[in-house]
C-alpha positions in Angstrom: -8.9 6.1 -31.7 -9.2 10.1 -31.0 -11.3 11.6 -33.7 -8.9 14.2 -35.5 -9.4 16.0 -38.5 -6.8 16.8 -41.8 -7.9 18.7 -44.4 -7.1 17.0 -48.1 -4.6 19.0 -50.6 -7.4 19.6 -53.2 -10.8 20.3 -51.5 -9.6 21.7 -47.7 -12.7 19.5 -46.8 -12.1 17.8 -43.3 -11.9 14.4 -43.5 -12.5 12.0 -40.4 -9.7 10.0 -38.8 -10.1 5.9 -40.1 -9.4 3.0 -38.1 -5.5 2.0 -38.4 -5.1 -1.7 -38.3 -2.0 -4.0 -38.0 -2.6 -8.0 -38.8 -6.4 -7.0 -38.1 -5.9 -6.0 -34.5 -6.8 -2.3 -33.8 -3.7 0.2 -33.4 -4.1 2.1 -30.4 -0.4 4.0 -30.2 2.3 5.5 -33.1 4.3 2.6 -31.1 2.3 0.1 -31.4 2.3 0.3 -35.1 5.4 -0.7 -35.2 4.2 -3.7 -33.9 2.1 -5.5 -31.6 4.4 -7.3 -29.2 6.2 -5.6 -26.7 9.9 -4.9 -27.6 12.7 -3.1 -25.9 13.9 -1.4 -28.9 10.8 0.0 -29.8 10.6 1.9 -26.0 13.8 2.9 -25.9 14.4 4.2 -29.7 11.3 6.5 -28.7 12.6 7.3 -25.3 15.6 8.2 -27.1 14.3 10.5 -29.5 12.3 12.4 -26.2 15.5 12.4 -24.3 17.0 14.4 -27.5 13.7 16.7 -27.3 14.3 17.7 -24.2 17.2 16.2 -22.0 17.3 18.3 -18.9 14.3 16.3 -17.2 15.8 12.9 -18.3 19.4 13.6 -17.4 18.0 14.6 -13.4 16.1 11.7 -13.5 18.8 9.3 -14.8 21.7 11.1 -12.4 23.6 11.9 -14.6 25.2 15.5 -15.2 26.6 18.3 -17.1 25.6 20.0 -20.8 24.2 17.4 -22.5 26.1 17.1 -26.2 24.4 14.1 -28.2 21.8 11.1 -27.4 22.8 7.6 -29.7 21.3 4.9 -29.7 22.4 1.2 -29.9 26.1 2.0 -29.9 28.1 -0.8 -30.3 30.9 -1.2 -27.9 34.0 -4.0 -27.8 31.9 -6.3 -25.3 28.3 -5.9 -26.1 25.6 -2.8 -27.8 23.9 -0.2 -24.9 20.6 0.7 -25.2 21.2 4.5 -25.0 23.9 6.8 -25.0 24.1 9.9 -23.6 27.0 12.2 -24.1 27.4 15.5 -21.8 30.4 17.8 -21.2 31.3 16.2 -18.0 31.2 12.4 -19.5 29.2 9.9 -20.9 26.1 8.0 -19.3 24.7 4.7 -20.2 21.0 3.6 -20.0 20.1 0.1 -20.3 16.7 -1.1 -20.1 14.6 -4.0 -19.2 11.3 -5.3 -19.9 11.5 -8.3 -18.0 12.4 -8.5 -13.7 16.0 -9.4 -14.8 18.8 -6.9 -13.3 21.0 -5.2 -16.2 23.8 -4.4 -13.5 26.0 -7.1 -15.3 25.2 -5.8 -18.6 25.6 -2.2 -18.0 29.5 -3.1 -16.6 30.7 -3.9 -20.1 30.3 -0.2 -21.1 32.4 2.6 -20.5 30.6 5.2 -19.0 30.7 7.7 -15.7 27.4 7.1 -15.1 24.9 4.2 -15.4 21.1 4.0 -15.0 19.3 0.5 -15.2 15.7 1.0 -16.2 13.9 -2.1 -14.7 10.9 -3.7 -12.7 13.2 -4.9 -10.5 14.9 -2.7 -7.7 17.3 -4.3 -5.2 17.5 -3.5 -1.9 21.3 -3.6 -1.5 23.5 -0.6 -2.3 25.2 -0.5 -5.9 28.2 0.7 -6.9 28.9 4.8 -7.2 27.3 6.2 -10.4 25.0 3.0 -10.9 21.1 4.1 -10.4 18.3 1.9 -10.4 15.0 3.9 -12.4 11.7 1.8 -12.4 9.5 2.1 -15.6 6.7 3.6 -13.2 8.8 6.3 -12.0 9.5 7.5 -15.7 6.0 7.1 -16.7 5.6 9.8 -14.1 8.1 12.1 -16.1 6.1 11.5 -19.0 2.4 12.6 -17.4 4.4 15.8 -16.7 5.8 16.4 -20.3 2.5 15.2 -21.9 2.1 19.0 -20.2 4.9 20.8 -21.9 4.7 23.4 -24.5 6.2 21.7 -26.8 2.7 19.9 -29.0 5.9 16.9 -30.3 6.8 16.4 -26.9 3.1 16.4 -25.7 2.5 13.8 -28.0 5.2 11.4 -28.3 5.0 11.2 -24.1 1.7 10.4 -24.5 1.9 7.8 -26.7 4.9 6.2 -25.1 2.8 6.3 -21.9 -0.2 4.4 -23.7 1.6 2.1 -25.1 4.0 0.9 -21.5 0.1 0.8 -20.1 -0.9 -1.4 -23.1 1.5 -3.8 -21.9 1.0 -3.8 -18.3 4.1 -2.1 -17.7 2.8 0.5 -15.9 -0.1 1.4 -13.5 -2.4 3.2 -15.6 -4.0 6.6 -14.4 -7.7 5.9 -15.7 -7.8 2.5 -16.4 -10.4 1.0 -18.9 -11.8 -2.2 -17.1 -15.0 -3.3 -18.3 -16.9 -2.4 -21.9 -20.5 -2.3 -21.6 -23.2 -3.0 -24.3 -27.0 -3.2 -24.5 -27.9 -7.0 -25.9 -32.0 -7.0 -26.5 -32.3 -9.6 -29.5 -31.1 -13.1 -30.1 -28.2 -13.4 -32.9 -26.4 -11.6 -30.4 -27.6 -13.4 -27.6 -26.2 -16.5 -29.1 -23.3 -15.6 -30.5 -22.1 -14.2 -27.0 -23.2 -17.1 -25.0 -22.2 -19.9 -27.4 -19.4 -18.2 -30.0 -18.0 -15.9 -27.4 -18.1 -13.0 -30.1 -19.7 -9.8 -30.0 -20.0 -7.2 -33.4 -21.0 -3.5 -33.1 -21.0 -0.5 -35.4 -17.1 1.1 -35.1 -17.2 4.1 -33.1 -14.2 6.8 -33.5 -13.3 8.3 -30.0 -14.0 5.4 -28.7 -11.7 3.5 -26.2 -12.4 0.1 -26.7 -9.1 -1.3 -27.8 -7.9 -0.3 -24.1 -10.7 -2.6 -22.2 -10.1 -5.8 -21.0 -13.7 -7.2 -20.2 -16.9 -7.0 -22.0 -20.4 -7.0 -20.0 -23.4 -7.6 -21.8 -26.4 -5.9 -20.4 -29.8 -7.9 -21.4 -32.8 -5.5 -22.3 -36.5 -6.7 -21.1 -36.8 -7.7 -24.9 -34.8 -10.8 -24.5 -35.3 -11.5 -21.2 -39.1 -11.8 -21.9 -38.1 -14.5 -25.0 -35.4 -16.4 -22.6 -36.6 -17.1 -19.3 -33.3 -18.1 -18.1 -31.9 -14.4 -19.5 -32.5 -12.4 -16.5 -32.3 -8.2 -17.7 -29.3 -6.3 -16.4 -25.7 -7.7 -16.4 -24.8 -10.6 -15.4 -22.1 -12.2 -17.6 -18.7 -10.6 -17.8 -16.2 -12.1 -20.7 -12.8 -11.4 -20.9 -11.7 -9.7 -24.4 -9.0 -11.8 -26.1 -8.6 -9.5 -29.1 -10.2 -6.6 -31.1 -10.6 -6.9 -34.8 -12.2 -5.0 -37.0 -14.5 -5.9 -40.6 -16.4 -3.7 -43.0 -17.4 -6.8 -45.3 -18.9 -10.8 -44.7 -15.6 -11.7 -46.3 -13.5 -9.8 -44.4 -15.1 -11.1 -41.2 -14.7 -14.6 -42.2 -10.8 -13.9 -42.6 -10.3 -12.1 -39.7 -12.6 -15.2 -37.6 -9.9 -18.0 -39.4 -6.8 -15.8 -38.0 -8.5 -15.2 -34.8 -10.4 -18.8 -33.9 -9.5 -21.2 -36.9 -11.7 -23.0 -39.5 -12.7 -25.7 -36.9 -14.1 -23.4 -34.7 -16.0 -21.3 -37.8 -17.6 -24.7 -39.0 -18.5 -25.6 -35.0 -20.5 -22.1 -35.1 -21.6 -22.4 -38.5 -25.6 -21.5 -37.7 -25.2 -18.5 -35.3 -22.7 -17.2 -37.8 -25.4 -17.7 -40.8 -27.7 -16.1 -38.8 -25.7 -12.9 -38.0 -25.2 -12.9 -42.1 -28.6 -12.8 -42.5 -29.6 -10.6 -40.2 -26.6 -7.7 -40.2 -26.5 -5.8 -43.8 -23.0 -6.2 -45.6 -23.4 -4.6 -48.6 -23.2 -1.0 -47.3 -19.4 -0.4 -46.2 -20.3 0.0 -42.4 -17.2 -0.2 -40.8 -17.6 -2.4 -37.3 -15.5 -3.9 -34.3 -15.7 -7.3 -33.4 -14.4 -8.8 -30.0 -13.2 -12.3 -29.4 -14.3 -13.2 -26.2 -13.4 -15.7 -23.6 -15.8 -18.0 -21.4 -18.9 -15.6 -20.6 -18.6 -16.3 -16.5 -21.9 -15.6 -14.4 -20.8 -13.0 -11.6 -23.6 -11.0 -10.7 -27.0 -12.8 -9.5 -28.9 -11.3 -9.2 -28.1 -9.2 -12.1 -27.1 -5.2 -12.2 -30.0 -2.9 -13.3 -28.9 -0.1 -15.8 -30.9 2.2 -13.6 -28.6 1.6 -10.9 -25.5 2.7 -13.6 -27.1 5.8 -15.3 -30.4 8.3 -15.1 -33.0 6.9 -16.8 -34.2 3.4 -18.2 -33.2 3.9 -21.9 -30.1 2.2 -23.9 -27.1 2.0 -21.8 -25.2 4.8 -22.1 -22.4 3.9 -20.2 -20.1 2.0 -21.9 -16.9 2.2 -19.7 -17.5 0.8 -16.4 -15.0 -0.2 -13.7 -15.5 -3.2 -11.4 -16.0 -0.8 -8.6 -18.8 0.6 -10.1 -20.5 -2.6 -10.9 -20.2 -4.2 -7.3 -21.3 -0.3 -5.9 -24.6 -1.0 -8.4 -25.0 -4.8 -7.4 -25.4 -3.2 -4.0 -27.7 -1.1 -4.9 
């Protein structure tokens, strides 16, 4: 989450940007706190409300022409409700929209319109019928890196955060993906609660863009590689992350480990969890993200030296890490 300031009513002082959180998942997008599940009508109520912003882009890239009059959305027609409506001075075009590889072609003929687009994965190769167009979601994403340009700061935004949230949900290639999360592991609580709980805790971080990683690597100092023979120092596991959650209290954490893994699972892990209680402070408000984790998988033996990942042979500093640059490292 991008650390932003607002100033409050009665003092002026800046105050720091918090953590939002939506069934104790991390929200990453002004979309996504809508909810966390992809839905159509969330993507194209806020293409919508860009298309009204600014239409000219949006009507070239759709094909359809004219003055453009009005945008509606989820009109409601004899045979059926189109996703977006888009009224001009030379006629009315239609855009219906698909998460999913189905074709809307079918769809899209119970409307009346001049023009059609169909905003979908799936392209075919045969010709369609005059003033039917076929727009992929990757193709619009690349609209919306160009208007996250514009001088409008409302249309910067909102086409950013429409962009973030389609590469949330794999719907698009993303620019500068996020692939691996790296942290320093030198004592054993966390040792075991990686390798046996598949769970990792650290201190929240604003800025930071964890919620948009999809692996954790775990790099093993000296420390605990010297009190586990069979720890060898670098990294050398790589878990996928299942979910993000976030806990500032014991009792917090507890809840969110019921939603997240059950009371089964909490009972299983019962004495690495009493030992992270014991060891960890609770009492202080520290605000801290926790990832659930799946099987830790052994990739790299021998193991990747931080040295080989950053100047110097202090903490690991680099926390984002793609598997490029791991396998360059291994190499190394």
């Amino acid at each position: 989450m991008s650390r932003e300031f607002i100033r409050h009513p009665q003092t002026l002082e800046p105050l720091t940007a918090i953590a939002l959180m939506r069934g104790g998942c991390l929200v990453s997008t002004l979309t996504g706190a809508f909810g966390q599940s992809l839905r159509e009508t969330r993507l194209t109520a806020l293409l919508g409300y860009l298309i009204a912003l600014d239409p000219i882009p949006f009507l070239d890239l759709f094909g359809f022409s004219g003055v453009p009059q009005q945008v509606c959305l989820e009109t409601r027609h004899e045979d059926g409700r189109s996703d977006i409506l888009i009224e001009t001075n030379r006629g009315t075009g239609i855009i219906e929209a698909k998460i999913d590889a189905s074709d809307p072609l079918v769809q899209s003929r119970r409307y009346p319109a001049r023009w059609v687009a169909l905003l979908t994965h799936r392209v075919p190769q045969t010709q369609t019928m005059r003033g039917t167009r076929y727009v992929t979601w990757q193709r619009l994403a690349e609209l919306l890196e160009r208007l996250t340009r514009s001088p409008s700061a409302r249309l910067r935004m909102l086409s950013a955060d429409l962009l973030a949230y389609m590469e949330e949900h794999r719907m698009i290639k993303k620019g500068n993906s996020v692939e691996i999360y790296a942290r320093e592991i030198n004592e054993p609580v966390t040792l075991a609660l990686f390798l046996k709980s598949r769970l990792y805790g650290c201190k929240y971080e604003a800025g930071s863009r964890l919620a948009e990683a999809l692996y954790f690597a775990p790099h093993f100092g000296q420390h605990i590689s010297n009190m586990h023979p069979g720890i060898a120092t670098g990294i050398s596991y790589i878990a996928r992350i299942e979910s993000v959650g976030y806990a500032t209290t014991w009792r917090e954490l507890q809840d969110l480990m019921v939603k997240e893994r059950g009371r089964v699972w909490m009972k299983r892990h019962a004495e690495s969890l009493q030992d992270l209680h014991r060891a960890w402070s609770w009492t202080e408000g520290e605000h801290r993200c926790f990832l659930f984790l799946g099987q830790p998988r052994l990739v790299f033996n021998p193991s990747v030296h931080k040295e080989s990942l950053q100047k110097g042979s202090g903490w690991l500093s680099k926390r984002f890490l793609s598997f490029d640059e791991l396998f360059a490292a291994w190499g190394k």
